[in-house]
PDB file as gemmi writes it, atoms N, CA and C in Angstrom:
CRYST1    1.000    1.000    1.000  90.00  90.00  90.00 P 1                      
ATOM      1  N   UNK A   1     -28.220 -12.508  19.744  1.00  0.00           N  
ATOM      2  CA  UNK A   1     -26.836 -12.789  20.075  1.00  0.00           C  
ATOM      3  C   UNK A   1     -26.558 -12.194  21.456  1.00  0.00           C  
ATOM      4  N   UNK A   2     -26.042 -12.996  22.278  1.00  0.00           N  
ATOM      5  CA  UNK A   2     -25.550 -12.265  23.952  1.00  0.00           C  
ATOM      6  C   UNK A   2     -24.704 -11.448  23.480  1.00  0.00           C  
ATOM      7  N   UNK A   3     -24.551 -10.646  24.267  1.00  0.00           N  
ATOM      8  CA  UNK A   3     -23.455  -9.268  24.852  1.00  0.00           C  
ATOM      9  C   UNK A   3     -22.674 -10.029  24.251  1.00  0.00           C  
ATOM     10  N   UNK A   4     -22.005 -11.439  25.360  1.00  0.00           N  
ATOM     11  CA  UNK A   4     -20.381 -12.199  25.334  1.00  0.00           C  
ATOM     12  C   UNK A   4     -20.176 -12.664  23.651  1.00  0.00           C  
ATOM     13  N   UNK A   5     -21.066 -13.178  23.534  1.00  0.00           N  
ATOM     14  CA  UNK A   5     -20.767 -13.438  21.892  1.00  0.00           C  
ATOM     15  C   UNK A   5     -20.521 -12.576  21.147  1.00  0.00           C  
ATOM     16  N   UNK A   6     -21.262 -11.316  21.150  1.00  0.00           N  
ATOM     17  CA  UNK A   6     -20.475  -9.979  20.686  1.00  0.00           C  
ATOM     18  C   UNK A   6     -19.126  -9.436  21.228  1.00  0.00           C  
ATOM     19  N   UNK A   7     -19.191  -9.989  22.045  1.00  0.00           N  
ATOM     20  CA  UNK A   7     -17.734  -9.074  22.495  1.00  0.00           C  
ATOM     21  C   UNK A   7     -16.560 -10.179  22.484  1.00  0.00           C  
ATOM     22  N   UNK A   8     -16.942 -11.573  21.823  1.00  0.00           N  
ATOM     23  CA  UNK A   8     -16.028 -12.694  21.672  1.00  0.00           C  
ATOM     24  C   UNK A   8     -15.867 -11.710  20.134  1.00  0.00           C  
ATOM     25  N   UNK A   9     -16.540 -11.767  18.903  1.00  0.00           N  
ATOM     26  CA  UNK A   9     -16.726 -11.677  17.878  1.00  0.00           C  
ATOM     27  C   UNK A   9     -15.648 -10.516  17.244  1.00  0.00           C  
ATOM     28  N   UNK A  10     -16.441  -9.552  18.302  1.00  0.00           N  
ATOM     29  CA  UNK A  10     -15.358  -8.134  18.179  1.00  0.00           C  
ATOM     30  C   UNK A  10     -13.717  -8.111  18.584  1.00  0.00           C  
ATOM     31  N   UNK A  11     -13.803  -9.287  19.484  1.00  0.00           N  
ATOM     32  CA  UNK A  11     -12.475  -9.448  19.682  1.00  0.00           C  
ATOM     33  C   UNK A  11     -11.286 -10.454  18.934  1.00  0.00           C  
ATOM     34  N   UNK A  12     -11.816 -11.089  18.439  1.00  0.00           N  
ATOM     35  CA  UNK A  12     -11.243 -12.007  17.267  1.00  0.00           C  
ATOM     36  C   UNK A  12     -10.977 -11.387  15.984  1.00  0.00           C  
ATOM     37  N   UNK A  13     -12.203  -9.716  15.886  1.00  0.00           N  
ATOM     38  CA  UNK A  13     -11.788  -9.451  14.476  1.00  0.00           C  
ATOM     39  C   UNK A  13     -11.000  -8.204  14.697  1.00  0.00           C  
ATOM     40  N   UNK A  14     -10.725  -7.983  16.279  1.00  0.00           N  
ATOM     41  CA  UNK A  14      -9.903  -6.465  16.522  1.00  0.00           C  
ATOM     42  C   UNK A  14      -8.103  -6.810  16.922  1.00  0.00           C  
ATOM     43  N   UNK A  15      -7.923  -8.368  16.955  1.00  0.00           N  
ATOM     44  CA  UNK A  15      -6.652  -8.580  16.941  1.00  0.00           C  
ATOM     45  C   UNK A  15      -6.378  -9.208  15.910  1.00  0.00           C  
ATOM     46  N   UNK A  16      -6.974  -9.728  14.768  1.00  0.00           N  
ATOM     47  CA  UNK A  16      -6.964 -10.797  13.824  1.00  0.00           C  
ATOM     48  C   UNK A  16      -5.672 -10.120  12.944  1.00  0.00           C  
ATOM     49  N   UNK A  17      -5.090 -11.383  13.257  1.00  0.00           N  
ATOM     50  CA  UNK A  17      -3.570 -11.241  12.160  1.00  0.00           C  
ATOM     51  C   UNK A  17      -3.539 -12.275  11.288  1.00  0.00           C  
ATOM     52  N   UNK A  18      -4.717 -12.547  10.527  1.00  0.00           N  
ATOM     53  CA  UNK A  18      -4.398 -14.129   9.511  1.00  0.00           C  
ATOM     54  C   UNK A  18      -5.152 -12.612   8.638  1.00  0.00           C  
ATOM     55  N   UNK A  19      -4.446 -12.151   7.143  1.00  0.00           N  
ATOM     56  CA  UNK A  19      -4.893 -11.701   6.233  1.00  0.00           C  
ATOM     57  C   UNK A  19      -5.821 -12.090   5.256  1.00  0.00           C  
ATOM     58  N   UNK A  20      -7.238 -11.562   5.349  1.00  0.00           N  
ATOM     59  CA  UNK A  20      -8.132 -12.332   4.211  1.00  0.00           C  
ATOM     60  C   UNK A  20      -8.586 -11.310   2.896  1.00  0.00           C  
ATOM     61  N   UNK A  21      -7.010 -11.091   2.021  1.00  0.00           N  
ATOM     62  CA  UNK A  21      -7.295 -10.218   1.501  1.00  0.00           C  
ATOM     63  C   UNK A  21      -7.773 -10.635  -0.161  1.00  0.00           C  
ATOM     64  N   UNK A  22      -8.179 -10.028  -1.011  1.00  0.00           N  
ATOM     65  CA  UNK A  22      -8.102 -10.640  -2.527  1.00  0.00           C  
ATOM     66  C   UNK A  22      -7.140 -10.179  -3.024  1.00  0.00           C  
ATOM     67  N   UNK A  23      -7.099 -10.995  -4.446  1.00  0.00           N  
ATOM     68  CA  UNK A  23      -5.646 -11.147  -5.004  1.00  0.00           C  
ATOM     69  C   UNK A  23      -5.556  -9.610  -5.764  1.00  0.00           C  
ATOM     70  N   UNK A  24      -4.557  -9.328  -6.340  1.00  0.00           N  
ATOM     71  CA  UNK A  24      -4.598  -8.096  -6.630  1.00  0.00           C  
ATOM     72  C   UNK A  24      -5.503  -8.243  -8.129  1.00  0.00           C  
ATOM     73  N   UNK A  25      -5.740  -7.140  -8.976  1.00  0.00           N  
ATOM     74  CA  UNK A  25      -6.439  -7.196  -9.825  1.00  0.00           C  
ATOM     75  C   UNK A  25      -5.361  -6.673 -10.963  1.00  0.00           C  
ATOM     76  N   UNK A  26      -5.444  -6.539 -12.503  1.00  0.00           N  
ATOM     77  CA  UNK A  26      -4.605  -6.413 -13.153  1.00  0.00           C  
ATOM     78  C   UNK A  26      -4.525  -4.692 -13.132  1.00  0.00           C  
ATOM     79  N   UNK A  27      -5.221  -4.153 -13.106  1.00  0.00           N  
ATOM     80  CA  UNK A  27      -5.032  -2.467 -12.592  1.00  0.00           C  
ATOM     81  C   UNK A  27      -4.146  -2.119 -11.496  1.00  0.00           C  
ATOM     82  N   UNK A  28      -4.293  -2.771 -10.230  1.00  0.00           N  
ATOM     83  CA  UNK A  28      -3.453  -2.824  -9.178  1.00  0.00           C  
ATOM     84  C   UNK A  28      -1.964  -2.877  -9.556  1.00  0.00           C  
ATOM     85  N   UNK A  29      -2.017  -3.705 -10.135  1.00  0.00           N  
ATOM     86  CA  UNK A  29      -0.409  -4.542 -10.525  1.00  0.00           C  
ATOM     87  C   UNK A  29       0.270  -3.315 -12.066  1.00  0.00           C  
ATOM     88  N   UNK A  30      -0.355  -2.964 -12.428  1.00  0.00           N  
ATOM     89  CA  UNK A  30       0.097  -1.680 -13.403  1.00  0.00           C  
ATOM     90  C   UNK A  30       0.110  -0.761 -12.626  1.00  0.00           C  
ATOM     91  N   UNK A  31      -0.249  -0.130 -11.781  1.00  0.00           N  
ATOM     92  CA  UNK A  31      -0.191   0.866 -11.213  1.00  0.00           C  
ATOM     93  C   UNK A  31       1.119   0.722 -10.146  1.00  0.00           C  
ATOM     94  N   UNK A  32       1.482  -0.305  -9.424  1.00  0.00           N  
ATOM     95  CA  UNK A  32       2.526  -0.679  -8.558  1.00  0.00           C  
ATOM     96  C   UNK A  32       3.694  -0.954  -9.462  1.00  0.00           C  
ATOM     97  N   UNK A  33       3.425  -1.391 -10.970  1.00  0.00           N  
ATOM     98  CA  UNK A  33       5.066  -1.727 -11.911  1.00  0.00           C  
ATOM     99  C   UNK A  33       5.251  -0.311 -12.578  1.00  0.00           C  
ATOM    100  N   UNK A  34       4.346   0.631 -12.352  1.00  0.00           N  
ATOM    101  CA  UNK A  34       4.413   2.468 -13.088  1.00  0.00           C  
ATOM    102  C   UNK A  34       4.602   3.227 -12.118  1.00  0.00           C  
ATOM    103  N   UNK A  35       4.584   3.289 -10.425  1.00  0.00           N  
ATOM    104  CA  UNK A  35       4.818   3.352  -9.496  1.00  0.00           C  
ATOM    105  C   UNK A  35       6.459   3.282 -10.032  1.00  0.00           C  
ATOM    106  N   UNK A  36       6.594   1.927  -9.543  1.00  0.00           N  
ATOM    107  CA  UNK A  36       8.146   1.720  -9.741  1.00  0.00           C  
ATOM    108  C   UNK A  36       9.155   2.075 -10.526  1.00  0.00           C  
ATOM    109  N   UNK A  37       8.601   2.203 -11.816  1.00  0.00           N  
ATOM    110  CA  UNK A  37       9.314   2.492 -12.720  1.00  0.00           C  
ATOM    111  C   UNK A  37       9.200   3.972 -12.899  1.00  0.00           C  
ATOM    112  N   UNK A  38       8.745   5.265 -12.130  1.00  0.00           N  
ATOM    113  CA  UNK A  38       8.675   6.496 -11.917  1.00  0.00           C  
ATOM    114  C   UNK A  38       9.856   6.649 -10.878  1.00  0.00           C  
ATOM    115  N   UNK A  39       9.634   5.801  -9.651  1.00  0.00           N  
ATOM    116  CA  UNK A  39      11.087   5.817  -8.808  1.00  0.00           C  
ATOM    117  C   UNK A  39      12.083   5.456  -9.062  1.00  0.00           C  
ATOM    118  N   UNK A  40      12.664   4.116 -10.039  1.00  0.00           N  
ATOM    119  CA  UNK A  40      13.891   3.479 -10.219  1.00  0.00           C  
ATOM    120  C   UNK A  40      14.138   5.058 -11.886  1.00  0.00           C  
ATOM    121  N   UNK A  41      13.710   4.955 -12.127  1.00  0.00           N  
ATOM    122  CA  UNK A  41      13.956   6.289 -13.443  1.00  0.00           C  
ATOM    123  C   UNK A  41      14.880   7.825 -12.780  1.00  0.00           C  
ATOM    124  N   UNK A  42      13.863   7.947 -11.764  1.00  0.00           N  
ATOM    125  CA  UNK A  42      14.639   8.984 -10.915  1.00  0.00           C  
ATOM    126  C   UNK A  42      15.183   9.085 -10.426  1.00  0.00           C  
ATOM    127  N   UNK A  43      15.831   7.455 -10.435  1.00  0.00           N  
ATOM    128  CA  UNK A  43      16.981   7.045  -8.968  1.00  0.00           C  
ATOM    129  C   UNK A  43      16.784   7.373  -7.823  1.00  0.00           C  
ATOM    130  N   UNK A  44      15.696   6.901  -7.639  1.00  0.00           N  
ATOM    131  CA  UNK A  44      15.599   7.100  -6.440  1.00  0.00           C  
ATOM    132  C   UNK A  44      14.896   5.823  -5.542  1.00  0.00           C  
ATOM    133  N   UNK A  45      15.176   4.689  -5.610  1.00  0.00           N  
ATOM    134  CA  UNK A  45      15.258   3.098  -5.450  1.00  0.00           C  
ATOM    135  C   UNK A  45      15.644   3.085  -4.125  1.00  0.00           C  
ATOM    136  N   UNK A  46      16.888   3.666  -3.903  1.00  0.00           N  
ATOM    137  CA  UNK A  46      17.640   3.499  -2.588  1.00  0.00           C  
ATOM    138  C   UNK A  46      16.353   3.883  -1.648  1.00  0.00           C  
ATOM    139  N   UNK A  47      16.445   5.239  -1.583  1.00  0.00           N  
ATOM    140  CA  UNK A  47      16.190   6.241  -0.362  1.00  0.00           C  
ATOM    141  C   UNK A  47      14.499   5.536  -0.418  1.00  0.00           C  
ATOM    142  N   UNK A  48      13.528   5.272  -1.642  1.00  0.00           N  
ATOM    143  CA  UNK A  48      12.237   4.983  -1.340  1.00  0.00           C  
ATOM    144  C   UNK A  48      12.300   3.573  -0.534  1.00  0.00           C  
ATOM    145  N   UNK A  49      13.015   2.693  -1.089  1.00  0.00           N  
ATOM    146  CA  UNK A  49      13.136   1.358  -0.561  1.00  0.00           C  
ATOM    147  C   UNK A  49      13.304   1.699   1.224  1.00  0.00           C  
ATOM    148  N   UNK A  50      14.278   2.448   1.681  1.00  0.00           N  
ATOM    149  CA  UNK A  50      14.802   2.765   2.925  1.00  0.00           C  
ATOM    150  C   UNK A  50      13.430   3.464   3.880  1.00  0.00           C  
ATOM    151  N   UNK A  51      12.895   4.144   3.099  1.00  0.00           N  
ATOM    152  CA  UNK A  51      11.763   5.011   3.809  1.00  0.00           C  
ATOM    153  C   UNK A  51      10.317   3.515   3.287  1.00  0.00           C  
ATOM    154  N   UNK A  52      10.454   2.941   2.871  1.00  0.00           N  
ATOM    155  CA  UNK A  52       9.121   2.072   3.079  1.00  0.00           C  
ATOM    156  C   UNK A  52       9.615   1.461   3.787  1.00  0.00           C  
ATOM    157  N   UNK A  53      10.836   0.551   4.092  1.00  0.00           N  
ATOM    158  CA  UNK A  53      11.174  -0.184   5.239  1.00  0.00           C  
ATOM    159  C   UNK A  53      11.132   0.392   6.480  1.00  0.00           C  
ATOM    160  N   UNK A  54      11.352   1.795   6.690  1.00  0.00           N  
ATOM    161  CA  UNK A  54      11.280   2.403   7.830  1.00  0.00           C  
ATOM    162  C   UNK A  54       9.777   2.594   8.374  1.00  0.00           C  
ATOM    163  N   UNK A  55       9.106   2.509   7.273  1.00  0.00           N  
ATOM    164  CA  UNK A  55       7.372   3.482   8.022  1.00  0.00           C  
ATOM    165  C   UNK A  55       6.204   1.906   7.862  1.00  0.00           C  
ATOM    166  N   UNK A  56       7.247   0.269   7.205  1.00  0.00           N  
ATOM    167  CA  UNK A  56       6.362  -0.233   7.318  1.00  0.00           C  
ATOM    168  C   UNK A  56       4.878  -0.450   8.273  1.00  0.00           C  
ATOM    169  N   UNK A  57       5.540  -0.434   9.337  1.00  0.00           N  
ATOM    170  CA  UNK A  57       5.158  -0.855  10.709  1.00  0.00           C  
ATOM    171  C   UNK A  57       3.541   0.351  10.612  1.00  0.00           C  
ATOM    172  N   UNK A  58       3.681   1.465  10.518  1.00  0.00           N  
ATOM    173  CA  UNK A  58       2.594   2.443  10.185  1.00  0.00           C  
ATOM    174  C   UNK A  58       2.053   2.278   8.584  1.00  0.00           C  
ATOM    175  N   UNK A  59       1.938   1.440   7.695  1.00  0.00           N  
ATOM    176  CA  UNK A  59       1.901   1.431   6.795  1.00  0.00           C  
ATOM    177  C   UNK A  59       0.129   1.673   6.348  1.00  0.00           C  
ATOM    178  N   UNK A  60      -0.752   1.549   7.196  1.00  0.00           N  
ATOM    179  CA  UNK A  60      -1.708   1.470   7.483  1.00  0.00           C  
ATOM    180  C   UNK A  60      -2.369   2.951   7.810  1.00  0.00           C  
ATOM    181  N   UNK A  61      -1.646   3.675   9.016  1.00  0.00           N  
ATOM    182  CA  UNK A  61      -2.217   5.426   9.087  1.00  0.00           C  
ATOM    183  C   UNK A  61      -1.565   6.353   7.646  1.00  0.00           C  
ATOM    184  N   UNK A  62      -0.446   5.337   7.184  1.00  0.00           N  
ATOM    185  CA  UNK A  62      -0.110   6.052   5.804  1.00  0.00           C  
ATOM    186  C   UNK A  62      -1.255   6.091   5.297  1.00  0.00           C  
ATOM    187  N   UNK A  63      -2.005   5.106   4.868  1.00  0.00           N  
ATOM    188  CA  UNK A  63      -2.680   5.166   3.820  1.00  0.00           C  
ATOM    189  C   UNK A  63      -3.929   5.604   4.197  1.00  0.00           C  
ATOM    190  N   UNK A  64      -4.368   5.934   6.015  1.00  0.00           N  
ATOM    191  CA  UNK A  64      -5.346   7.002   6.216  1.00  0.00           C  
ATOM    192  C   UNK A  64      -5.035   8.094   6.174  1.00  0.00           C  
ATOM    193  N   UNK A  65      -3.501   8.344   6.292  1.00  0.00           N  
ATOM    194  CA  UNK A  65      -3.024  10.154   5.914  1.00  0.00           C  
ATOM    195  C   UNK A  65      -3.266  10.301   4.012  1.00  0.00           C  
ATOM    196  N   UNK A  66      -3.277   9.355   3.816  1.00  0.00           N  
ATOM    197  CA  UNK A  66      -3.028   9.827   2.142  1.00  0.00           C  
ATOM    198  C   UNK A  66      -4.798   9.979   1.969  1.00  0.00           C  
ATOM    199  N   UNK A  67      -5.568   9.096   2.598  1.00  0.00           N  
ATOM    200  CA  UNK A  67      -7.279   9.835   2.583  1.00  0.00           C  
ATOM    201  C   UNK A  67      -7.558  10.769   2.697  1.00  0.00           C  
ATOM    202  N   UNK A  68      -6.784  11.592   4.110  1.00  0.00           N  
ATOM    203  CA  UNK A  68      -7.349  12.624   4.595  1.00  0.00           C  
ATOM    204  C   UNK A  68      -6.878  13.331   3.675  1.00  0.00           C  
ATOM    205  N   UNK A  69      -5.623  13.896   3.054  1.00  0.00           N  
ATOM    206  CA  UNK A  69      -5.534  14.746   1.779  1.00  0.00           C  
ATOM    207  C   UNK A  69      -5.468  14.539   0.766  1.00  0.00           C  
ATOM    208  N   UNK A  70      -6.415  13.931   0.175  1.00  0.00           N  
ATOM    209  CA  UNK A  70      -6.899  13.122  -0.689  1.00  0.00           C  
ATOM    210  C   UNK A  70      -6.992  14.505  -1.688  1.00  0.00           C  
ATOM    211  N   UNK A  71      -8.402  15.405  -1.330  1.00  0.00           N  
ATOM    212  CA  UNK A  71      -8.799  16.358  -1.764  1.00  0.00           C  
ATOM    213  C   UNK A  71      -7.711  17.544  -2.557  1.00  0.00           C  
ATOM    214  N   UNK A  72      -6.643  17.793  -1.477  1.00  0.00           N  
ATOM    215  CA  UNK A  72      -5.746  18.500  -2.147  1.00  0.00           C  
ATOM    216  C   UNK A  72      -4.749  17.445  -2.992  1.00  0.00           C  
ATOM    217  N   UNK A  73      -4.448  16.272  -3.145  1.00  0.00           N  
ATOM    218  CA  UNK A  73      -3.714  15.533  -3.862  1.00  0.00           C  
ATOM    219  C   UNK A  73      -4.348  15.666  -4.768  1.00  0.00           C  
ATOM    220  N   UNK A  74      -5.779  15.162  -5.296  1.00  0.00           N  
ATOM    221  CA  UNK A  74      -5.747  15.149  -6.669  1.00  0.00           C  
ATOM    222  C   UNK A  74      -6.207  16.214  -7.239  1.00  0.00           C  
ATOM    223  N   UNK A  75      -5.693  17.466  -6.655  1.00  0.00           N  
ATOM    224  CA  UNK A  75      -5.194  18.418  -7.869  1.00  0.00           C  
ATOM    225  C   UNK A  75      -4.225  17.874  -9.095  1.00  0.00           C  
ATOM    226  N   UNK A  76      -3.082  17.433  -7.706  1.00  0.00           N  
ATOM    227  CA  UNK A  76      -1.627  16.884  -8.981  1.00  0.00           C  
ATOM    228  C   UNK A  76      -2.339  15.110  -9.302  1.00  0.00           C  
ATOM    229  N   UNK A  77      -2.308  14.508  -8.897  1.00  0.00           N  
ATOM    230  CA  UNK A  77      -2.631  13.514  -9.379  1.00  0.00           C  
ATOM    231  C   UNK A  77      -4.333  12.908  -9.845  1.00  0.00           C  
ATOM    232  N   UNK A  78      -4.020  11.744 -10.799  1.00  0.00           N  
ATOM    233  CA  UNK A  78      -5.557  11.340 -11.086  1.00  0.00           C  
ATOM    234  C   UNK A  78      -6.392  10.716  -9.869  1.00  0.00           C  
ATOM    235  N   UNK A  79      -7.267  11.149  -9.785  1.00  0.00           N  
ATOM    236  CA  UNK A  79      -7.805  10.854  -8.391  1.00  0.00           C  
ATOM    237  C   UNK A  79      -8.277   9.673  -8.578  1.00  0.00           C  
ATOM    238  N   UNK A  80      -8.838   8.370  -9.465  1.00  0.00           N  
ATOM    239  CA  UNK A  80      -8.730   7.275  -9.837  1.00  0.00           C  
ATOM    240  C   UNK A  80      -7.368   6.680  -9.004  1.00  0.00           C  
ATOM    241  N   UNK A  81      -6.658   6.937  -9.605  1.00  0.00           N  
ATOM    242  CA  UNK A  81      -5.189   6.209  -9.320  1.00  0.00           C  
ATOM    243  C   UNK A  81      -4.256   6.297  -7.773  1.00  0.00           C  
ATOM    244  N   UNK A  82      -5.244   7.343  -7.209  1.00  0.00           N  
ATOM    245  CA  UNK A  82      -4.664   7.890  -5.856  1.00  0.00           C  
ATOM    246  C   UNK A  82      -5.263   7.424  -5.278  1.00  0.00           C  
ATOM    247  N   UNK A  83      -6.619   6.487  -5.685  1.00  0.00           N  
ATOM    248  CA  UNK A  83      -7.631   6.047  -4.333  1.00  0.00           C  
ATOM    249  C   UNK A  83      -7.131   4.719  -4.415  1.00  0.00           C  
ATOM    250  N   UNK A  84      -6.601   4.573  -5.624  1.00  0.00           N  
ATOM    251  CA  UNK A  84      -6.247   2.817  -5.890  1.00  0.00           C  
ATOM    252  C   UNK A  84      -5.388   2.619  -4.966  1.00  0.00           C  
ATOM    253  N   UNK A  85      -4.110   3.859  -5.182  1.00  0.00           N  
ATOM    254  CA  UNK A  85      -3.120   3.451  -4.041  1.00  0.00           C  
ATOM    255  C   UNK A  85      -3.524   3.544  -2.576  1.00  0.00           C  
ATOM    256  N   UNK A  86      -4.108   4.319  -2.018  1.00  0.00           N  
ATOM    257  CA  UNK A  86      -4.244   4.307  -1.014  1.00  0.00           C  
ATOM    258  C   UNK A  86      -4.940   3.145  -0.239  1.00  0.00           C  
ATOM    259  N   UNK A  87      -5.637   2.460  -1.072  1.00  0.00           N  
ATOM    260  CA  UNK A  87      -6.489   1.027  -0.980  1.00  0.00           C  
ATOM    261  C   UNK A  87      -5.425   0.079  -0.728  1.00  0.00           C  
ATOM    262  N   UNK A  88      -4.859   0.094  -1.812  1.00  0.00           N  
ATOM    263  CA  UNK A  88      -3.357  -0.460  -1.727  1.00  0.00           C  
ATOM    264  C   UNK A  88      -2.516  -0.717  -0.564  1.00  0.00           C  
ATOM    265  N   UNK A  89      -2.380   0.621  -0.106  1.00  0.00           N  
ATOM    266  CA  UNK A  89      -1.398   0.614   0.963  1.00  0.00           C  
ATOM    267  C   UNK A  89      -2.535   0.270   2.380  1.00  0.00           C  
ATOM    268  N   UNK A  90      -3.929   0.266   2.334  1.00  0.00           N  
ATOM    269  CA  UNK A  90      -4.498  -0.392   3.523  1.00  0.00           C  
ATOM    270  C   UNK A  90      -4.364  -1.760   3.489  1.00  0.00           C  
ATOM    271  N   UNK A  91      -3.656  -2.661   2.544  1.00  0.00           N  
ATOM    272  CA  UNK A  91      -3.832  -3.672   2.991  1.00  0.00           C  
ATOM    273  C   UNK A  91      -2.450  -4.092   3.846  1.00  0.00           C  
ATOM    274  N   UNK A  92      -2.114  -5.493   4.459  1.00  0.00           N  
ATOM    275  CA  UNK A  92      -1.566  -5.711   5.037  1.00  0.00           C  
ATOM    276  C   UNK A  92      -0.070  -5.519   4.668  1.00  0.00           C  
ATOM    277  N   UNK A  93      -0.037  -6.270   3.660  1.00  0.00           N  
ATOM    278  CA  UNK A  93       1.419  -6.449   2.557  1.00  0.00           C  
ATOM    279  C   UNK A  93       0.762  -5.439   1.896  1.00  0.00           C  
ATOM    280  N   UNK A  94       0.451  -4.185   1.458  1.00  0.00           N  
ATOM    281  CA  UNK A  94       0.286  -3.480   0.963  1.00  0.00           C  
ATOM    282  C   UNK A  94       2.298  -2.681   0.518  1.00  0.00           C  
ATOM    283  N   UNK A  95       2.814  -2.291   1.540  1.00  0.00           N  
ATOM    284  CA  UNK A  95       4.224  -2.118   1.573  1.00  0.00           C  
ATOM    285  C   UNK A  95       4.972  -2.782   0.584  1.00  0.00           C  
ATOM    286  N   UNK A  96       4.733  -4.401   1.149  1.00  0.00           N  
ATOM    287  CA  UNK A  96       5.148  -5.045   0.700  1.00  0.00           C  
ATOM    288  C   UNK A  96       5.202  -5.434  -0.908  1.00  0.00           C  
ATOM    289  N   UNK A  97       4.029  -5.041  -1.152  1.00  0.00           N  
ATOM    290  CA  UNK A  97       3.842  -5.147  -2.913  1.00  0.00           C  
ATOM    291  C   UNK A  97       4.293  -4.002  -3.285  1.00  0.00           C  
ATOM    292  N   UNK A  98       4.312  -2.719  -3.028  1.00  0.00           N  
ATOM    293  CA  UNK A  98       5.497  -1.631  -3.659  1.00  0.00           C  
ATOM    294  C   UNK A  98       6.736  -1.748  -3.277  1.00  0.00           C  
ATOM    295  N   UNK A  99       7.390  -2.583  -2.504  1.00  0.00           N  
ATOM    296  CA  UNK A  99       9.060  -2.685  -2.056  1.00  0.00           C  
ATOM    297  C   UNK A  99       9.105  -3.862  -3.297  1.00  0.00           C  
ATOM    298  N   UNK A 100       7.991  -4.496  -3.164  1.00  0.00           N  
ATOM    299  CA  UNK A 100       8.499  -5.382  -4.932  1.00  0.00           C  
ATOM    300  C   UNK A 100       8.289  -5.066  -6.049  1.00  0.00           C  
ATOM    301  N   UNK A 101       7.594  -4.058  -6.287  1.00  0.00           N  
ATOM    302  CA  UNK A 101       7.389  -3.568  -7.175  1.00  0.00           C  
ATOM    303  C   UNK A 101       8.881  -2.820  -8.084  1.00  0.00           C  
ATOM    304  N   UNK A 102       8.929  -1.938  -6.818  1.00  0.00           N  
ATOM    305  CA  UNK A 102      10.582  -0.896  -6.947  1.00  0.00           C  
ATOM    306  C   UNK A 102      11.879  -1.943  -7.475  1.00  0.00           C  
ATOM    307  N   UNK A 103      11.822  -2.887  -6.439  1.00  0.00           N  
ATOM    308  CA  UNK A 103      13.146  -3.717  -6.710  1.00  0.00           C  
ATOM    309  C   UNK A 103      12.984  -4.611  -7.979  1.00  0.00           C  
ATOM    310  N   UNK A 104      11.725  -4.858  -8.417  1.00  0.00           N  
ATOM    311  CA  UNK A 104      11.644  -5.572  -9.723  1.00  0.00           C  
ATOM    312  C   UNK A 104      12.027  -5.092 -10.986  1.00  0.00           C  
ATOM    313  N   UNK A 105      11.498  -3.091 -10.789  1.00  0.00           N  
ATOM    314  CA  UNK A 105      11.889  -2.170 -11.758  1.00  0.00           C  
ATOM    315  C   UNK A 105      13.623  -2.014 -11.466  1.00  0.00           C  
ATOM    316  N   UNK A 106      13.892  -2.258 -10.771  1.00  0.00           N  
ATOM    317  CA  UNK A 106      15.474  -1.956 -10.255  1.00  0.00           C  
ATOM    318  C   UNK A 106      15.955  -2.673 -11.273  1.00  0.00           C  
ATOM    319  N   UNK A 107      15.606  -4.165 -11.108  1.00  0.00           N  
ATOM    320  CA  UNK A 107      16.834  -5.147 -11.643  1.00  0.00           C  
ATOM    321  C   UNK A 107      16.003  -5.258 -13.158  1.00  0.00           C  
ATOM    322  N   UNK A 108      15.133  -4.438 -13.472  1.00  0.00           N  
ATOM    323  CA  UNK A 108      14.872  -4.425 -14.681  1.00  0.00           C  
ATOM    324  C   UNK A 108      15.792  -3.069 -15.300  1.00  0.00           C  
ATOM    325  N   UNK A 109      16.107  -2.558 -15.048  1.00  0.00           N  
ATOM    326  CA  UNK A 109      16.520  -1.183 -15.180  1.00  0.00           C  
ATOM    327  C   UNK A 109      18.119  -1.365 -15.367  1.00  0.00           C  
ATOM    328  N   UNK A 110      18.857  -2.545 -14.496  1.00  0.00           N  
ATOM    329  CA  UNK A 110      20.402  -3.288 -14.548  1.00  0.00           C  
ATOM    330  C   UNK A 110      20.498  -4.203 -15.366  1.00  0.00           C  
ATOM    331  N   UNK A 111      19.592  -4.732 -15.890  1.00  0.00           N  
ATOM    332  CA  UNK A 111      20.129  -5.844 -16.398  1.00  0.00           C  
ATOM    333  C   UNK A 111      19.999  -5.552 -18.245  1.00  0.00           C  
TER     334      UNK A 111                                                      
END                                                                             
């Protein structure tokens, strides 16, 4: 392969904004509706909803900050379930599937 073809290659996959992610798995999706339903319980819907909309944009070094203290997290948490999320939150809509998650437990929680 030339240099240019490598450095075409690398460059198509270092700006690439078309998501080629897989679908979630049924573990994923329990863990994001028990997620939610830990925050809408505590009332606290508003302020999480407000702070994921705010840090979407970084949603991505979130979920390399939640690697790097990985080690001291799962003291408190199952370390299974902390790597899930953090997987989670590397993907693109990663955000996006816990802001639906929360608001799904919301209007489950009102109605």
């Amino acid at each position: 392969m030339k240099r240019s073809e490598r450095f075409g290659a690398w460059w198509a996959h270092a700006f690439a904004t078309r998501a080629d992610e897989a679908p979630l798995d049924p573990g994923d999706v329990a863990l994001l509706q028990r997620l939610g339903s830990i925050v809408v319980r505590r009332r606290m819907a508003a302020p999480a909803l407000l702070l994921l909309e705010c840090v979407r944009p970084l949603g991505f070094l979130g979920s390399q900050l939640l690697h790097f203290v990985r080690p001291l997290a799962t003291l408190a948490f199952a370390a299974g379930e902390y790597e899930r999320l953090a997987r989670l939150l590397e993907r693109r809509a990663g955000i996006d599937l816990l802001v639906r998650a929360i608001a799904e437990q919301e209007t489950k929680a009102h109605e």
